[in-house]
C-alpha positions as CSV (number, residue, x, y, z in Angstrom):
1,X,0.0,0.0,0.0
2,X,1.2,3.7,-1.0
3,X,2.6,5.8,1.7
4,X,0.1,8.7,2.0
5,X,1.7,12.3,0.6
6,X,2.1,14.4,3.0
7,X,0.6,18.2,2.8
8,X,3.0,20.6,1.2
9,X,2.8,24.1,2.7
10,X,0.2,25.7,0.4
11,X,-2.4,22.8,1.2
12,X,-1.5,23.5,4.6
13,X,-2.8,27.1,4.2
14,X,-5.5,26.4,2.4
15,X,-6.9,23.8,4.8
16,X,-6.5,26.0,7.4
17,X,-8.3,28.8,5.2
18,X,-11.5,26.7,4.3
19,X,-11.4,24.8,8.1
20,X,-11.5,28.7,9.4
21,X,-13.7,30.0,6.9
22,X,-11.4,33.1,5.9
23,X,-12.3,31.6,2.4
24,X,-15.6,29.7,1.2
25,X,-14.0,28.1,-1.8
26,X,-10.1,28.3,-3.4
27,X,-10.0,30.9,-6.5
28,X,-6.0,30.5,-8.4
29,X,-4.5,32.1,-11.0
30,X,-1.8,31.5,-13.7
31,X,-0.6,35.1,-15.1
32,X,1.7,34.9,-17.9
33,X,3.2,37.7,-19.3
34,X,2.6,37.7,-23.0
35,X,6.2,38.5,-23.9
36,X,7.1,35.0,-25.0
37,X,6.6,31.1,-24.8
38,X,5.8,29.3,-21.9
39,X,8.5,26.7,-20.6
40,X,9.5,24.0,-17.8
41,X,9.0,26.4,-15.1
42,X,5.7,27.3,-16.4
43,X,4.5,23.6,-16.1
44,X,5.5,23.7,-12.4
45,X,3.3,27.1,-11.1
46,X,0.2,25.4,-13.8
47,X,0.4,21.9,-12.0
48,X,0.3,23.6,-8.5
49,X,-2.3,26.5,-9.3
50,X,-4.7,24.4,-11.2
51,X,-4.0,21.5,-9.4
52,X,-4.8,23.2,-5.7
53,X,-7.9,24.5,-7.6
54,X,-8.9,21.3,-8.4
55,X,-8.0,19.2,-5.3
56,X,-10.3,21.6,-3.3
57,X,-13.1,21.8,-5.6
58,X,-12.2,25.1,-6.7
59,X,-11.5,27.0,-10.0
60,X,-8.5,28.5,-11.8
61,X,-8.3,32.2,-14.0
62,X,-5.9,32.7,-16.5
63,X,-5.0,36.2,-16.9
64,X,-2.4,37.7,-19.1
65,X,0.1,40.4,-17.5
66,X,-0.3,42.4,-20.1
67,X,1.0,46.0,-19.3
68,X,3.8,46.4,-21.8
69,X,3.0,46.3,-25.1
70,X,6.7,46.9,-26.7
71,X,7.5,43.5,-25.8
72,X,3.8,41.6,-25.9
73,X,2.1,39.9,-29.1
74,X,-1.2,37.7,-30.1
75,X,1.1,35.0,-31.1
76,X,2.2,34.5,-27.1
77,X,-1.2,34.8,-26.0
78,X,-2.4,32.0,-28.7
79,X,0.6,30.1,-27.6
80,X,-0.2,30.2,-24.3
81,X,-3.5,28.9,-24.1
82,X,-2.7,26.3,-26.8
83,X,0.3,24.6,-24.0
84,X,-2.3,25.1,-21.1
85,X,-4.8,23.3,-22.8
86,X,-2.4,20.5,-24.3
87,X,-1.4,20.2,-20.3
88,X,-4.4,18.9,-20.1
89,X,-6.3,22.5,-18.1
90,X,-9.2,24.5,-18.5
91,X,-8.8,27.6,-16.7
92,X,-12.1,29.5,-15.2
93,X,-12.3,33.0,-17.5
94,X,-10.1,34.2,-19.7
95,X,-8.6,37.9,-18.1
96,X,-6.8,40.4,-19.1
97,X,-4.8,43.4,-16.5
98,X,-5.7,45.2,-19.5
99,X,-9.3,44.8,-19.0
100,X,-8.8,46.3,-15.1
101,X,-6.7,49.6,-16.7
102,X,-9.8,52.1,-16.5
103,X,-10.3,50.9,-12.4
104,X,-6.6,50.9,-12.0
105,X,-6.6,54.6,-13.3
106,X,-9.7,55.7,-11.4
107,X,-7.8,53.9,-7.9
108,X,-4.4,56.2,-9.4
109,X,-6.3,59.6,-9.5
110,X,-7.8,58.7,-5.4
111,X,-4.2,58.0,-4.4
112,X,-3.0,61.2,-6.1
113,X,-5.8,62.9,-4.1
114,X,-5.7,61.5,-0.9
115,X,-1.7,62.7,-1.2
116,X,-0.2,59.0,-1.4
117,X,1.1,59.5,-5.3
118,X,2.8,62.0,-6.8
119,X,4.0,62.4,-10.2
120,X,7.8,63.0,-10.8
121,X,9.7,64.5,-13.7
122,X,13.1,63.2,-12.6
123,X,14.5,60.7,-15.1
124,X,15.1,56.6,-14.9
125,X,18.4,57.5,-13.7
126,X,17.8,60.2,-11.4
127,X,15.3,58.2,-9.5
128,X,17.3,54.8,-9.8
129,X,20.3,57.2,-7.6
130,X,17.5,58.6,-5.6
131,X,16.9,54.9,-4.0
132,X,19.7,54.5,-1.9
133,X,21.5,51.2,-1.6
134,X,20.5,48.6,0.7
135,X,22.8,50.1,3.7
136,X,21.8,53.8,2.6
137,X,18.2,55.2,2.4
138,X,17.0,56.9,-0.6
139,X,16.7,60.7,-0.8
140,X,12.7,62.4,-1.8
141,X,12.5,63.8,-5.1
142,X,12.5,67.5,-5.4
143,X,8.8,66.6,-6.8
144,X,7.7,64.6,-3.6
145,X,5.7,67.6,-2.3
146,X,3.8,68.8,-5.0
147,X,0.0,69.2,-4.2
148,X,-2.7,66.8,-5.0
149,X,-4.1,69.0,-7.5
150,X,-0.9,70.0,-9.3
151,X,-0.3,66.2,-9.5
152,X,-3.6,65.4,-10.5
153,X,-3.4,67.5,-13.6
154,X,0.3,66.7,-14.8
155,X,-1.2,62.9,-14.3
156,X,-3.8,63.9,-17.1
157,X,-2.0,65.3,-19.0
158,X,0.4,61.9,-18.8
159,X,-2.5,60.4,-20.0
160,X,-4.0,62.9,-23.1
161,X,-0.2,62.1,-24.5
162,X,1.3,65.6,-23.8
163,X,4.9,64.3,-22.6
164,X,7.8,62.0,-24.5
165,X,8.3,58.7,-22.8
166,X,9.8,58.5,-19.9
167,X,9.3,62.0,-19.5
168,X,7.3,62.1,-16.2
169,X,6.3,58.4,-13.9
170,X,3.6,58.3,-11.3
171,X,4.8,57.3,-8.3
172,X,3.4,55.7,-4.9
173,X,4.4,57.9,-1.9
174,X,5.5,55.6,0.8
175,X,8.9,55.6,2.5
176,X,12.0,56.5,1.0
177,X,14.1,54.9,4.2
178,X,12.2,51.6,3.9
179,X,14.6,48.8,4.5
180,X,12.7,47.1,1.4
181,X,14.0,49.1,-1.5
182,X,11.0,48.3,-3.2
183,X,9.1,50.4,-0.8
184,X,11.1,53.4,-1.5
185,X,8.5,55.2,-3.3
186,X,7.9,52.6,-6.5
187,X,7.1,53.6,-9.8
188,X,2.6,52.8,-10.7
189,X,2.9,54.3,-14.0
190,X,5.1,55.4,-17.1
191,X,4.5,56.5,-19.9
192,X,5.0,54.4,-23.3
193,X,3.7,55.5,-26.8
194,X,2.8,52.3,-28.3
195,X,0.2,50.5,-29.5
196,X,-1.6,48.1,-27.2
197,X,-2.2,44.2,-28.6
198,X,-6.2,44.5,-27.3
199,X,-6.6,48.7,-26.5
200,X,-5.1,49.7,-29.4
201,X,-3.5,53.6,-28.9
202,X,-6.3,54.2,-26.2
203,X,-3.4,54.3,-23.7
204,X,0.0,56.2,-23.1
205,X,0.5,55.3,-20.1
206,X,1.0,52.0,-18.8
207,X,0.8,50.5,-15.1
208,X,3.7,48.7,-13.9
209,X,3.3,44.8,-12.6
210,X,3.7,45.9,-8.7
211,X,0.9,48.4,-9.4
212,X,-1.5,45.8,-11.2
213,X,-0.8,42.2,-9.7
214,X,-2.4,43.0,-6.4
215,X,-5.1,44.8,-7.6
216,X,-6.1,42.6,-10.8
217,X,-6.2,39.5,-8.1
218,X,-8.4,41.8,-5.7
219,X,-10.8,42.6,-8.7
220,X,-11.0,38.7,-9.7
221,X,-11.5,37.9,-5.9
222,X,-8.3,35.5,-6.4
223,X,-8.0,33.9,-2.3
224,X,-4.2,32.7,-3.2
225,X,-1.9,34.5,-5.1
226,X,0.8,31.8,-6.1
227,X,3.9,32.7,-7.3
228,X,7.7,31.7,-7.2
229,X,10.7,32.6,-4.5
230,X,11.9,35.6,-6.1
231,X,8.5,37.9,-5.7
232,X,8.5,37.4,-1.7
233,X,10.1,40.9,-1.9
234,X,7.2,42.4,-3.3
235,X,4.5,40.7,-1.2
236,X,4.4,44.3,1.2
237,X,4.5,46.3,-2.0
238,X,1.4,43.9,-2.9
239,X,0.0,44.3,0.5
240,X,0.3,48.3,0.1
241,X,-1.6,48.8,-2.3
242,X,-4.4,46.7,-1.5
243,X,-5.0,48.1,2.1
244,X,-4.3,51.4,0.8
245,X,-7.0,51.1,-1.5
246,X,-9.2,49.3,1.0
247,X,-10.4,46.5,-1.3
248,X,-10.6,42.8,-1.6
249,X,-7.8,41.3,0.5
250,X,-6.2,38.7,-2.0
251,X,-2.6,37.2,-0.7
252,X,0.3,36.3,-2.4
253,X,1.9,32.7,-1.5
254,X,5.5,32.1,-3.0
255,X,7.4,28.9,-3.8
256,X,10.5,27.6,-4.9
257,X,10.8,28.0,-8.9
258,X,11.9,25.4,-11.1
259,X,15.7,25.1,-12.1
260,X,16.9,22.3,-13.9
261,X,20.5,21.1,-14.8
262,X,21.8,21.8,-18.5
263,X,18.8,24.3,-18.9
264,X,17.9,27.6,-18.9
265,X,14.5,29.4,-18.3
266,X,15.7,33.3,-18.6
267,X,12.9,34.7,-21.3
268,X,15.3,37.1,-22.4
269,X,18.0,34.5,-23.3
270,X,16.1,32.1,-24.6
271,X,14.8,35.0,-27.2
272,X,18.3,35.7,-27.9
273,X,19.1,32.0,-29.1
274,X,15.9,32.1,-31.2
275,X,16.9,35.3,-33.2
276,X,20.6,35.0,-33.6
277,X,19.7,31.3,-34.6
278,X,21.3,29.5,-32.1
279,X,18.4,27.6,-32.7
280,X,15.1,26.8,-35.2
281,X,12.7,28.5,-33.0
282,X,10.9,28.5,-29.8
283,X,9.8,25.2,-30.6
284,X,13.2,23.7,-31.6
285,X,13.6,20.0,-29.8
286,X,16.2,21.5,-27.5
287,X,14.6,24.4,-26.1
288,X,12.9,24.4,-22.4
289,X,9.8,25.8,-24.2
290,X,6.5,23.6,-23.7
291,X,5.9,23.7,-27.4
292,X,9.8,22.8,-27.7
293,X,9.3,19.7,-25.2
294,X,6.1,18.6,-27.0
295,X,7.8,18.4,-30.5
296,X,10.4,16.5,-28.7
297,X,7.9,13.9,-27.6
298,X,7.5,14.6,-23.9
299,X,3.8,13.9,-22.9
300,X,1.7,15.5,-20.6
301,X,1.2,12.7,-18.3
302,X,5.3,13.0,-17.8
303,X,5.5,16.7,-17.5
304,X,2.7,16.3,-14.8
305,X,4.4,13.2,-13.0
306,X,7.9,15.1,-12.7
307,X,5.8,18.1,-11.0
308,X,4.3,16.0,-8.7
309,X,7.8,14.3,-7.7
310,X,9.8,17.5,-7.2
311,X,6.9,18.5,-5.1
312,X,6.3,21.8,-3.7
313,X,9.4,23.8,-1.2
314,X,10.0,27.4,-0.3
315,X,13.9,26.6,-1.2
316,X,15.8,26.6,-4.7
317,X,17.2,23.8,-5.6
318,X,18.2,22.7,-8.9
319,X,16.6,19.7,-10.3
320,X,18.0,16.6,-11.9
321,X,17.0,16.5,-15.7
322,X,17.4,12.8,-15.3
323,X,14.0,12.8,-12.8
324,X,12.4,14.5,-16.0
325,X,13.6,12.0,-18.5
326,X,13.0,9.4,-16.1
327,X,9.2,10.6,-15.9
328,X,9.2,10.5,-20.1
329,X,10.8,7.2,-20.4
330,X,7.9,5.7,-17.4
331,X,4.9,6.8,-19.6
332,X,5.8,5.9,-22.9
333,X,7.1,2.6,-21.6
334,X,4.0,1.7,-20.8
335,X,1.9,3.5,-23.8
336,X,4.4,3.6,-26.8
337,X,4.2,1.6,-29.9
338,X,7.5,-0.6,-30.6
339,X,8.9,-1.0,-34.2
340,X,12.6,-1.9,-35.6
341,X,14.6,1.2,-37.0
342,X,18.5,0.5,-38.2
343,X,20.5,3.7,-38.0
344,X,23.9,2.2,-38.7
345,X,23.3,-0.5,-41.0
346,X,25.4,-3.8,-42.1
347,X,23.8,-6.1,-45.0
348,X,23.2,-9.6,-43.8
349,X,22.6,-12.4,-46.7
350,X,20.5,-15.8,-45.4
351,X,22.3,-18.1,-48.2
352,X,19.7,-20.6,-47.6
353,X,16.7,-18.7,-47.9
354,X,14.8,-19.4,-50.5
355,X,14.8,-17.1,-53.4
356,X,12.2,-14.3,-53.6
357,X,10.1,-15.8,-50.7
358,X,8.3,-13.3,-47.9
359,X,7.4,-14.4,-43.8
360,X,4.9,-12.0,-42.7
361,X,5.6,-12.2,-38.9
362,X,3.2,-10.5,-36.1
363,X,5.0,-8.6,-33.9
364,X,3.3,-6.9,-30.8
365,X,2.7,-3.2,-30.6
366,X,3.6,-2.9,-27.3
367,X,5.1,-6.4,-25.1
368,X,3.3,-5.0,-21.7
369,X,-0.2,-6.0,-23.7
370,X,1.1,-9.6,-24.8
371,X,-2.7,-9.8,-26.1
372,X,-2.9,-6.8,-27.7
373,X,-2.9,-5.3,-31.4
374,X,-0.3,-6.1,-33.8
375,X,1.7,-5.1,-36.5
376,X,2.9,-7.5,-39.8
377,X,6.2,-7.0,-40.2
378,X,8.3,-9.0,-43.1
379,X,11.4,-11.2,-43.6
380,X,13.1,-12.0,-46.5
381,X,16.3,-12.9,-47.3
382,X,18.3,-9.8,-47.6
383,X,18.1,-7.7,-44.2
384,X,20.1,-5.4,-41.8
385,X,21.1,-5.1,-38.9
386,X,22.7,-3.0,-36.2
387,X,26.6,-2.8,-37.1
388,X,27.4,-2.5,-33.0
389,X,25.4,-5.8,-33.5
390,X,28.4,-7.8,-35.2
391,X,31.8,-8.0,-34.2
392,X,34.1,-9.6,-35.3
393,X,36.6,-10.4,-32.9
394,X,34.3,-10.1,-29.9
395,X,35.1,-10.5,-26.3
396,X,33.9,-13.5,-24.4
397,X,31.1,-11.4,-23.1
398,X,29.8,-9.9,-26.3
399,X,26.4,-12.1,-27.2
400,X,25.3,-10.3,-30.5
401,X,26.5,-11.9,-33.8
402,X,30.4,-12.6,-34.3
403,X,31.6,-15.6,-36.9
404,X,30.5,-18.7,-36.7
405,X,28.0,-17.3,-33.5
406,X,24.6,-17.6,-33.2
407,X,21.8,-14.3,-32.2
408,X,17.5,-14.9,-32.6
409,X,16.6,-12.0,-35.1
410,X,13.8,-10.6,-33.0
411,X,10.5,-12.0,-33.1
412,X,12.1,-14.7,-35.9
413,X,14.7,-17.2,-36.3
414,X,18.1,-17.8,-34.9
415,X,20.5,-17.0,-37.7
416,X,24.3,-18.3,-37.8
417,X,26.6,-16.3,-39.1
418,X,29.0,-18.2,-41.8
419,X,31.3,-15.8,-43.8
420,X,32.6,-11.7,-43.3
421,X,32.9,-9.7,-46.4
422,X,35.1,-6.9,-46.3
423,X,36.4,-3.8,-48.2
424,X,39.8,-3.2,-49.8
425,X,40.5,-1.3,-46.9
426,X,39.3,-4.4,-44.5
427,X,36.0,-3.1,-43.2
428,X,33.7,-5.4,-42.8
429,X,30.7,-4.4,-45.4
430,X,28.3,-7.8,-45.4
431,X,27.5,-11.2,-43.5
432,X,26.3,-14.1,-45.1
433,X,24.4,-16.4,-42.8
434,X,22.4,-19.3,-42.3
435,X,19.2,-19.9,-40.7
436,X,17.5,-22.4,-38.5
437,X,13.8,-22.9,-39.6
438,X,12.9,-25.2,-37.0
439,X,13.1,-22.0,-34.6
440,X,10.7,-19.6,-35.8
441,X,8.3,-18.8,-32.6
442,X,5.2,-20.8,-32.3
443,X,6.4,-23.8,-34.1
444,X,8.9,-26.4,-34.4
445,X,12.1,-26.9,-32.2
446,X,12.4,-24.0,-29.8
447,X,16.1,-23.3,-28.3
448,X,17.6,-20.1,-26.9
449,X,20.6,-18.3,-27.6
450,X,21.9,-15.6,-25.4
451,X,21.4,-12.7,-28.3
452,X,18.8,-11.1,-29.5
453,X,19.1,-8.2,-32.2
454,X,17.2,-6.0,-34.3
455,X,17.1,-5.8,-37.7
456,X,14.8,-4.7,-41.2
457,X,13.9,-6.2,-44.5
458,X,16.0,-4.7,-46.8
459,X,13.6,-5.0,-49.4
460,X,10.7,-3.5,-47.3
461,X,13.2,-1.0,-45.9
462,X,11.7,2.7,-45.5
463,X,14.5,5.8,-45.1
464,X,13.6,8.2,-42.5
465,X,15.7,11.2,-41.0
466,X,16.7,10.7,-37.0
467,X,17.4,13.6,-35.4
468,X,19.1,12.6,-32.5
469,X,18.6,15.6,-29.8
470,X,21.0,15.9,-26.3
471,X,21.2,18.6,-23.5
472,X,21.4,21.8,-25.1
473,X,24.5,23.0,-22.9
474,X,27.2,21.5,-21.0
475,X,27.4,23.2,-17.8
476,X,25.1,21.0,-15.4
477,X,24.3,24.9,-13.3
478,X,23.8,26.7,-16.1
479,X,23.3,29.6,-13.0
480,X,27.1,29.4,-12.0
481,X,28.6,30.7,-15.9
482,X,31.5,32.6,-14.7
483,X,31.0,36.5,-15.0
484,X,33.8,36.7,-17.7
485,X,31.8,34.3,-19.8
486,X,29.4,34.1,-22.2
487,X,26.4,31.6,-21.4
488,X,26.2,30.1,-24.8
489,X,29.9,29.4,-24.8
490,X,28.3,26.7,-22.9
491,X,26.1,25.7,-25.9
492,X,26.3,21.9,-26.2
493,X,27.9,21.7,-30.1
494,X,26.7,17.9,-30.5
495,X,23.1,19.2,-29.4
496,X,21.8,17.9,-32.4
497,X,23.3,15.0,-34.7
498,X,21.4,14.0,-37.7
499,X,21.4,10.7,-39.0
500,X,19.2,8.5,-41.3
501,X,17.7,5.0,-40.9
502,X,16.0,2.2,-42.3
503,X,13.0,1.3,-40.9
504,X,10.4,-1.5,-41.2
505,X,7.2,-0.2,-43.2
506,X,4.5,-0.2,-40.2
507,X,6.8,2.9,-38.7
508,X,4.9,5.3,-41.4
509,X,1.6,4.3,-40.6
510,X,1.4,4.7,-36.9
511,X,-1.1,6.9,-35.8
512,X,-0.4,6.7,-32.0
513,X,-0.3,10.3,-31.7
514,X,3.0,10.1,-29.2
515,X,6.5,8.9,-29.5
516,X,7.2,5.4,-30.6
517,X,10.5,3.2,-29.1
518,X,12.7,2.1,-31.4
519,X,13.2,-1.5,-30.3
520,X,16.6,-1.7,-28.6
521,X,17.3,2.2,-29.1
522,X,15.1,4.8,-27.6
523,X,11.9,6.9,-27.7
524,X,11.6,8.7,-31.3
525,X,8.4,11.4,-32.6
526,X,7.4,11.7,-35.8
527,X,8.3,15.5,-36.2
528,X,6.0,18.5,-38.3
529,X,8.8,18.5,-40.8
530,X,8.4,15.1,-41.9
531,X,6.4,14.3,-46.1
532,X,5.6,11.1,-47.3
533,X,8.8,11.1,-49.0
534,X,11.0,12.1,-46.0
535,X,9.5,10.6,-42.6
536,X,11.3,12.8,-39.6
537,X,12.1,11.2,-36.5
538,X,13.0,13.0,-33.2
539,X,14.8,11.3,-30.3
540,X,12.9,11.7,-27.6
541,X,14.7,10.1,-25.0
542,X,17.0,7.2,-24.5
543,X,15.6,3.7,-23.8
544,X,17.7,3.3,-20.5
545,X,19.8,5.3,-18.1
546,X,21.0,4.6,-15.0
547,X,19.2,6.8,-13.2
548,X,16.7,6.0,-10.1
549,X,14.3,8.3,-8.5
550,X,14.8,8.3,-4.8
């Protein structure tokens, strides 16, 4: 019997929160800015926030952070909801802090009146100085004391377009000796001349994320804020506002963020290694991204299995990318269709097959369901095999095919092999061998061998491409490149090796939907690139590794 789990901190809280009736019913929300694609670290906050919703019969919003509209697009926000729902969630409503920026203005223009916002000319770097450090305080703007009214009309005019960006900034009047230096007076609004992705050029000015998290929670009546480690600084600034304001008293809950070995999951830098072409997109094999991982053949059920393992902590700590492959390779075990593939082929001749003659065998999808579908695979008397498969003078320990040794072609007969054909140069290019008819499975005279190989009809052979993916950079901590370095001086340089294979022909006509295992090799997906002249193959992941779970 299963060890119960025990409660992770935030279902702590919330327990206590429904038991003590602070909360009727549990109200999440995943906020993404739409500024690029969601990742790894994604998949972590959308487990937790949906899955707490759902544990305690409650619901999930998904809004979008959308207060910047240099850096925001449509084609994030349809990317967004296309990984969410491929994860397997439905959120709630659909928001926008765009939809909340009349009632974030109206709340501005009552803090500028009741004296607790002012707006400042001084520029970014003026007021950046102005802070103090975290042993000094900051110093007031020369424009702290301006009177409500004076304040009230420059913040129009902000808004009817009459200054330059970055020009003049609202700001929250709140204490410029704070020991949190994101107290010291923070900035609510600036000013940006740019189109908005949904309000068009109805706005100038912009609210900034400390100014509209709180309050876009509040409005939604979110009961816990979830977020990662590094916004624990802002939870007063969040607080501020809210009890400033006097409305709904959402609270912000952080936890430990994902970071995972041979990865990164910095927006920015991922967006550099997509434009300078470091890679073929945000959905290139390698990349962190969700829509990357799902080209790559990762499934949903293993994303949310390597969640649930790592659990919930308020500590960083970086994760094993080994747990996450170990996750991929437990799902598809059990699910994934098996079929032969050669990727380094050696012809092997049966001299005493006879001539022109095809063996339809039936070969099982997938051994875990010994009574389960199919697929007809054939034999003739021309195949290939695996060249690792042969050597020729092989150790005592080496139980594939060597001269005059014996290996069971899987699912067939036990072939001999009888003479090595090699190249001017002495490599070996062919085997001839011999095979035992009395051993096909299901009939005859059934003895075992110690090897079992692999192998494809060379006259039923189909060519794909195998693009054979790896970690996309060497340094394990990809958090501890050295100041004098460049992080994609780290980029793994054998990332991607492609390769071609031979495959048997029911490969082409699987319509699993998820990766398949090449028998003997790994887990490959059939990738967007591939035509029915040129099947494309991505590795998934390998079919072993010595890696346990604790």
């Amino acid at each position: 019997m299963e060890e119960e789990r025990k409660l992770n901190f935030l279902e702590e809280i919330i327990e206590d929160d429904l038991k003590s009736g602070k909360v009727k019913s549990v109200l999440t929300r995943f906020p993404p800015e739409p500024n690029g694609y969601l990742h790894l670290g994604h998949a972590k906050s959308l487990c937790i926030n949906f899955g707490l919703a759902k544990k305690y019969g409650g619901k999930t919003n998904l809004r979008y952070d959308d207060t910047n509209p240099v850096k925001e697009d449509v084609e994030y926000v349809d990317s967004i909801k296309e990984d969410i729902r491929w994860l397997g969630f439905e959120w709630e409503k659909e928001c926008y802090a765009s939809d909340y920026f009349d009632q974030l203005y109206e709340w501005a223009e009552q803090m500028i009146l009741k004296g607790q916002a002012y707006v400042d000319d001084q520029t970014q770097e003026e007021i950046s100085r102005g802070r103090g450090t975290v042993d000094t305080p900051g110093v007031e703007s020369p424009c702290r004391n301006r009177t409500p009214e004076e304040n009230l009309k420059l913040f129009r005019e902000m808004r009817d377009g009459k200054y330059a960006d970055g020009e003049k900034v609202l700001r929250a009047k709140i204490d410029m000796a704070h020991p949190n230096m994101l107290m010291r007076d923070p900035i609510m609004y600036r000013i940006k001349h740019a189109p908005h992705h949904r309000t068009g050029d109805k706005w100038c000015i912009y609210p900034m994320y400390d100014y509209t998290h709180g309050q876009s929670d509040s409005i939604e009546g979110i009961t816990h804020s979830i977020c990662t480690l590094e916004f624990d600084v802002h939870r007063p600034l969040y607080d501020w506002f809210i009890e400033t304001l006097g409305i709904f008293p959402s609270h912000q809950y952080e936890f430990a963020r994902l970071n995972l070995t041979y990865t990164l999951m910095s927006k920015r830098k991922l967006l550099e290694l997509v434009q300078k072409g470091f890679v073929a997109g945000w959905d290139d094999p390698r990349m962190p991204t969700l829509c990357g991982v799902r080209r790559r053949g990762y499934t949903p059920e293993a994303l949310k299995m390597f969640c649930e393992k790592i659990g919930v902590s308020k500590r960083d700590q970086l994760m094993d990318i080994q747990l996450l492959e170990w996750c991929v390779r437990q799902d598809l075990n059990a699910r994934a269709n098996r079929y032969m593939v050669v990727q380094d082929p050696i012809k092997v001749t049966i001299t005493n097959w006879p001539a022109g003659q095809v063996e339809w065998f039936d070969c099982p999808l997938n051994p875990a369901e010994p009574e389960g579908a199919t697929r007809r695979v054939p034999f003739t008397g021309e195949l290939w095999i695996e060249r690792a498969d042969f050597m020729e003078d092989a150790p005592k320990k080496f139980f594939r095919l060597k001269p005059d040794g014996e290996v069971r072609l899987k699912y067939t007969y036990i072939i001999k092999c009888e003479k090595v054909i090699k190249d001017a140069d002495g490599k070996v290019t062919a085997l001839e061998c011999s095979y035992d008819p009395a051993t096909r499975p299901g009939g005859g005279e059934w003895r075992s061998v110690k090897g079992t190989v692999h192998w494809v009809s060379a006259d039923y052979a189909k060519e794909v491409e195998i693009r054979n993916y790896d970690r996309l950079f060497t340094l394990a901590d990809m958090s501890q490149v050295p100041e004098d370095r460049d992080y994609k001086e780290f980029l793994n340089p054998e990332s991607l090796v492609v390769a071609s294979g031979l495959a048997e022909p029911a490969l082409l006509d699987d319509a699993s939907g998820i990766a398949v295992q090449f028998e003997r090799t790994g887990y490959y997906v059939k990738d967007k690139d591939s035509t029915p002249e040129k099947p494309v193959f991505n590795k998934t992941v390998s079919l072993k590794d010595s890696y346990r779970p604790e």
